[in-house]
PDB file with SEQRES, HELIX, SHEET and CRYST1 records, atoms N, CA, C and O in Angstrom:
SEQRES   1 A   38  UNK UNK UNK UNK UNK UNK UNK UNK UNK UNK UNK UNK UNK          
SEQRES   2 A   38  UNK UNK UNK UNK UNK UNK UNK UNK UNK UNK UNK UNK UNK          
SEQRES   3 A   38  UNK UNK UNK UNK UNK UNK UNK UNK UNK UNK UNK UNK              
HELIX    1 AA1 UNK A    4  UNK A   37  1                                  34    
CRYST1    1.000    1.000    1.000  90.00  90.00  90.00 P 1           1          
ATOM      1  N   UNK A   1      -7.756  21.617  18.840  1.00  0.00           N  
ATOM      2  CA  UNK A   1      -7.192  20.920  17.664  1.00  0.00           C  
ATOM      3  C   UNK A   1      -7.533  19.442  17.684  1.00  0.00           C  
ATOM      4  O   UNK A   1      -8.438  19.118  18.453  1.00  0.00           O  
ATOM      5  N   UNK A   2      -6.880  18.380  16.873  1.00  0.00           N  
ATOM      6  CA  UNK A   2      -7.022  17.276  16.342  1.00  0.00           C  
ATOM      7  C   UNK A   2      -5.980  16.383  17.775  1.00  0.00           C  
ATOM      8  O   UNK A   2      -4.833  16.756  18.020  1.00  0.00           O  
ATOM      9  N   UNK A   3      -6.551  15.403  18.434  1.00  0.00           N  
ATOM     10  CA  UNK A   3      -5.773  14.727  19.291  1.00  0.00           C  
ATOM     11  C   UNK A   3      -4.845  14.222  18.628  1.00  0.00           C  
ATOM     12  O   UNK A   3      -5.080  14.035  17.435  1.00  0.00           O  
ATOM     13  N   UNK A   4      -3.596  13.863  19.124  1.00  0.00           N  
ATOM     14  CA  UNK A   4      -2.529  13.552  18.877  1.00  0.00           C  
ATOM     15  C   UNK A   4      -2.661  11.848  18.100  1.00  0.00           C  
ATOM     16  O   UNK A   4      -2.093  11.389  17.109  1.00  0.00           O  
ATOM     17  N   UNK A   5      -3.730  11.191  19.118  1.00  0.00           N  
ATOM     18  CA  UNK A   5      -3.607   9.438  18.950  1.00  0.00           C  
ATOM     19  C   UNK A   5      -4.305   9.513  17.119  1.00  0.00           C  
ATOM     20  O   UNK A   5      -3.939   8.820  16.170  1.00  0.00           O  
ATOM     21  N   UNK A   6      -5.517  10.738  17.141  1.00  0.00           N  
ATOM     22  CA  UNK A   6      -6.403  10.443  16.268  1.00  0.00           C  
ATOM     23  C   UNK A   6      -5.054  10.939  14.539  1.00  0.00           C  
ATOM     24  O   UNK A   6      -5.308  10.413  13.455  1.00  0.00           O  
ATOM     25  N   UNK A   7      -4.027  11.754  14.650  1.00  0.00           N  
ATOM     26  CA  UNK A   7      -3.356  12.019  13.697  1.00  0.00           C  
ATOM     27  C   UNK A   7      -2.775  11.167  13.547  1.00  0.00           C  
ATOM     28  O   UNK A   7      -2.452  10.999  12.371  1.00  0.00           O  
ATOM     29  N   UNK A   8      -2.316  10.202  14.470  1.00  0.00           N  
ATOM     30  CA  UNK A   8      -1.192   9.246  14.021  1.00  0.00           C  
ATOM     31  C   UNK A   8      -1.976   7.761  13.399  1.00  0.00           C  
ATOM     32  O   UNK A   8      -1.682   6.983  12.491  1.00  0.00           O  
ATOM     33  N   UNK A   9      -3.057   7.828  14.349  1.00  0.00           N  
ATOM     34  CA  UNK A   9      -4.300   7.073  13.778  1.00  0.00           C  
ATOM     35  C   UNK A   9      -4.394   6.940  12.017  1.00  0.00           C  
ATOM     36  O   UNK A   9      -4.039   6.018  11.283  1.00  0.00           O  
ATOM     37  N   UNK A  10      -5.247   8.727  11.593  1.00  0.00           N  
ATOM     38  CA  UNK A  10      -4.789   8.467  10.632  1.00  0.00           C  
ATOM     39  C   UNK A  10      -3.862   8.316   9.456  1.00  0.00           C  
ATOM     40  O   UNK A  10      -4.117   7.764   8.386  1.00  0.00           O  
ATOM     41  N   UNK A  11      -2.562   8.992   9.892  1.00  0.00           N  
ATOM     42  CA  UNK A  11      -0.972   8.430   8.979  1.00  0.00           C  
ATOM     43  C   UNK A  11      -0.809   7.149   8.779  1.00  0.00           C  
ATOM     44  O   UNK A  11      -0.515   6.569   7.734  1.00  0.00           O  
ATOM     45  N   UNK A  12      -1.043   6.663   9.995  1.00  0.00           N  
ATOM     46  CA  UNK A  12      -1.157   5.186   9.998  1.00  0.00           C  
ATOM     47  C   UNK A  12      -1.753   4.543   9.052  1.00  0.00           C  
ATOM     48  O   UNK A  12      -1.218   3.749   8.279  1.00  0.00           O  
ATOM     49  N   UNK A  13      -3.476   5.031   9.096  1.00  0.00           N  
ATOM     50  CA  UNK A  13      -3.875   4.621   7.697  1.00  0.00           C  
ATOM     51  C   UNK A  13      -3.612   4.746   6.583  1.00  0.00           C  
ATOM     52  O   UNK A  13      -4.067   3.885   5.831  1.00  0.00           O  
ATOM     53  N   UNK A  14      -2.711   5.940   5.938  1.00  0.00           N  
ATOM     54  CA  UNK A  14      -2.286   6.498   5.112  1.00  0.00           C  
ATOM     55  C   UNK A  14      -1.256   5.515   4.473  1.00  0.00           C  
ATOM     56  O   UNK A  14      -1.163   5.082   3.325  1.00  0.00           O  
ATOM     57  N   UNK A  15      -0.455   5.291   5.688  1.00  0.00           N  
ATOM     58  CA  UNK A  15       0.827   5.170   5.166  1.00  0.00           C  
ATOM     59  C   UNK A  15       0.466   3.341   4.812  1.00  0.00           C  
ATOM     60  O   UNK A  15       1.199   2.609   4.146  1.00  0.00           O  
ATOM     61  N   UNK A  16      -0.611   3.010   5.351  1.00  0.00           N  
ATOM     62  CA  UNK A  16      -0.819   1.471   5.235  1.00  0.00           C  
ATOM     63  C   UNK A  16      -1.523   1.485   4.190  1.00  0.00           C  
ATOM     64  O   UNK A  16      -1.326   0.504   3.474  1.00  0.00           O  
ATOM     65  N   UNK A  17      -2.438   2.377   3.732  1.00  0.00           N  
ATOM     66  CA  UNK A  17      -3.556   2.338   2.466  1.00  0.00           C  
ATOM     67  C   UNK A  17      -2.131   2.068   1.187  1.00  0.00           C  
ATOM     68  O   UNK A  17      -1.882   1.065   0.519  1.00  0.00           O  
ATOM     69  N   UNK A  18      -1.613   3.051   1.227  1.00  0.00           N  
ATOM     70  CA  UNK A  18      -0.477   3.449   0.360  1.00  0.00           C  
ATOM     71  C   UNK A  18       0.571   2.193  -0.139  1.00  0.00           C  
ATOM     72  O   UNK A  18       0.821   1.922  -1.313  1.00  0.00           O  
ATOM     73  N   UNK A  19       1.221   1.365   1.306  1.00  0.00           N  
ATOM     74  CA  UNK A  19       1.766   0.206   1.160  1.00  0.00           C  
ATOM     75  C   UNK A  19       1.092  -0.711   1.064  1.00  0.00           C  
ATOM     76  O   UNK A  19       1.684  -1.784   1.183  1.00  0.00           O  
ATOM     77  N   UNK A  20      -0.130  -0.760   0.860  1.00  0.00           N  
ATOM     78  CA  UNK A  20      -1.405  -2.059   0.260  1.00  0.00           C  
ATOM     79  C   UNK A  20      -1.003  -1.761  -1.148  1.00  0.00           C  
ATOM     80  O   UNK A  20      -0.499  -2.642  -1.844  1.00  0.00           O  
ATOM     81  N   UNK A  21      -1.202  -0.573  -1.583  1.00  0.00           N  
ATOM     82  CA  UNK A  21      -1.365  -0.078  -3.286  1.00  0.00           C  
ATOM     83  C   UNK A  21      -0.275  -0.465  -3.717  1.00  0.00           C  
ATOM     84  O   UNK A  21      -0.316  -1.234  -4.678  1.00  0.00           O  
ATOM     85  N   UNK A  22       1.105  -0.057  -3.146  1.00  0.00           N  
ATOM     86  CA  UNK A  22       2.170  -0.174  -3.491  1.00  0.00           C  
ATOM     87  C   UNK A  22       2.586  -1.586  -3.850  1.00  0.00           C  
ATOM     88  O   UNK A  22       3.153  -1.783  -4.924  1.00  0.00           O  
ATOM     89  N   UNK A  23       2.346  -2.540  -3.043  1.00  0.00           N  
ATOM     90  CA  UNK A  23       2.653  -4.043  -2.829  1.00  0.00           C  
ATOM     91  C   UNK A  23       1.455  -4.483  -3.521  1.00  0.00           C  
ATOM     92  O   UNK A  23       1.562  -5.706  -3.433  1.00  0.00           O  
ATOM     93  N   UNK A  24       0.066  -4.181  -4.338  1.00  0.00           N  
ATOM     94  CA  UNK A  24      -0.193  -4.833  -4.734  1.00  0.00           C  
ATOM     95  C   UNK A  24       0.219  -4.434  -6.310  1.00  0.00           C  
ATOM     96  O   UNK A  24      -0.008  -5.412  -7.021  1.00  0.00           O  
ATOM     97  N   UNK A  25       0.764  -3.286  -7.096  1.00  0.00           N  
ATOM     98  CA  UNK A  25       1.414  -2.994  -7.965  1.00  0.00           C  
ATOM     99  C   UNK A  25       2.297  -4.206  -8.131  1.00  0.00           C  
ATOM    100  O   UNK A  25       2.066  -5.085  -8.961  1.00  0.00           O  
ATOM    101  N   UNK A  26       3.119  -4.207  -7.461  1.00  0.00           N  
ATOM    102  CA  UNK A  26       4.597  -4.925  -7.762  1.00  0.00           C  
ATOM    103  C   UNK A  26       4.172  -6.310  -7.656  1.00  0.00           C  
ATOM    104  O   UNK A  26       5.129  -7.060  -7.847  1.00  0.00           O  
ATOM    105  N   UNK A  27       2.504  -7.251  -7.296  1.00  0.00           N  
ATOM    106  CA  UNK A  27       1.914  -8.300  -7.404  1.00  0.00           C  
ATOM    107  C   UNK A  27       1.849  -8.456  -8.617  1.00  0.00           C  
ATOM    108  O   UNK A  27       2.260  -9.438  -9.235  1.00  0.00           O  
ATOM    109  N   UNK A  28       1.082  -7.052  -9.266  1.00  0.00           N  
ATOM    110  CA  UNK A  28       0.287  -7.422 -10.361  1.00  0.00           C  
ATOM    111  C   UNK A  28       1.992  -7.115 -11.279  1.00  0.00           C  
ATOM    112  O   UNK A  28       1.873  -7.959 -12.167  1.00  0.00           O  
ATOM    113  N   UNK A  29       2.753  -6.745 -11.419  1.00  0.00           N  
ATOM    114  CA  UNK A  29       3.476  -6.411 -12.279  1.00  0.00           C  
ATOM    115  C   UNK A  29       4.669  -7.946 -11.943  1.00  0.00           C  
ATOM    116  O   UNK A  29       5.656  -8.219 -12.627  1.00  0.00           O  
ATOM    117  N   UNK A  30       4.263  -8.579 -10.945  1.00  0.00           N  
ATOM    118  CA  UNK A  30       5.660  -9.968 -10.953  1.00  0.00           C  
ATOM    119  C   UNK A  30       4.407 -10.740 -11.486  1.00  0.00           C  
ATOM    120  O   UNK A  30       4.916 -11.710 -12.049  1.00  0.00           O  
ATOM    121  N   UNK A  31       3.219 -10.833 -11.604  1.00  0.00           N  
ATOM    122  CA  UNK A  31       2.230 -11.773 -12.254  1.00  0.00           C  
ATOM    123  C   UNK A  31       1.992 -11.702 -13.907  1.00  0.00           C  
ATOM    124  O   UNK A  31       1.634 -12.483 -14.789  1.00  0.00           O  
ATOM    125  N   UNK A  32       2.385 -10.369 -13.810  1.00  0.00           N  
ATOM    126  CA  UNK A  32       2.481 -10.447 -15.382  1.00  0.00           C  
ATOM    127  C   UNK A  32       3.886 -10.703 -16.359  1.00  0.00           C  
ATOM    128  O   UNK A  32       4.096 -10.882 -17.559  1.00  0.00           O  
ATOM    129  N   UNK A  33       4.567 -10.624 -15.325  1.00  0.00           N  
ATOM    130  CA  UNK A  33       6.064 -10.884 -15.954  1.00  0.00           C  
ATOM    131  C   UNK A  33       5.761 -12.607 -15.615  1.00  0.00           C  
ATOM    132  O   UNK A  33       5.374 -13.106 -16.671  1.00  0.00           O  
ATOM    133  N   UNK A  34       5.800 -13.433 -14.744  1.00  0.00           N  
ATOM    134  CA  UNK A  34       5.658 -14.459 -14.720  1.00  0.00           C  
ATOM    135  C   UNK A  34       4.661 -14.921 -16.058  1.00  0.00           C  
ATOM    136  O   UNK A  34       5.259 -15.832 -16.629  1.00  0.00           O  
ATOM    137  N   UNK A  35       3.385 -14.628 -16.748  1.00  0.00           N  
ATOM    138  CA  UNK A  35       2.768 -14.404 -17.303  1.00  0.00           C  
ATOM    139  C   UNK A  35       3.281 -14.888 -19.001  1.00  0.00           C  
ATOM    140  O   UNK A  35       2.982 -15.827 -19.739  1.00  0.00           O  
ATOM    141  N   UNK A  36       4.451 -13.360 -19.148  1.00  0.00           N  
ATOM    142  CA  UNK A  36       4.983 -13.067 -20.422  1.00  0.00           C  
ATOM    143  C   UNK A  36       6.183 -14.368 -20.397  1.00  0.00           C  
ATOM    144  O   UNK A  36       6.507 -14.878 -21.469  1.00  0.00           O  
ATOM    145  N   UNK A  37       6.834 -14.872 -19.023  1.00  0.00           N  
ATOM    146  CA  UNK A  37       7.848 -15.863 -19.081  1.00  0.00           C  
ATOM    147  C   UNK A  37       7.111 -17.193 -19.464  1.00  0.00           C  
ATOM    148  O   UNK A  37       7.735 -17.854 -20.293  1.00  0.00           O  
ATOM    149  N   UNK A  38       6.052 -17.675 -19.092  1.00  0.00           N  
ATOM    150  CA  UNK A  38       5.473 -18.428 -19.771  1.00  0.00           C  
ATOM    151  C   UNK A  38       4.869 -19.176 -21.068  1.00  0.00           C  
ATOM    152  O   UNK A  38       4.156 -20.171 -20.932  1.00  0.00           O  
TER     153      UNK A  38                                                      
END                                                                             
């Protein structure tokens, strides 16, 4: 099977790809509200 380091390896990436996307959503969505307050 799949080594143990290499699964958590990639969740890891997963779960970090995911909280990049996530946090840059809520960038682009406080930039555009800052945006419309302007």
């Amino acid at each position: 099977g799949i080594p143990l380091e290499r699964v958590s390896e990639i969740a890891g990436h997963t779960r970090l790809d995911t909280t990049m996307k996530l946090y840059g959503r809520l960038k682009a969505e406080k930039r555009t509200k800052l945006l419309v307050d302007f």
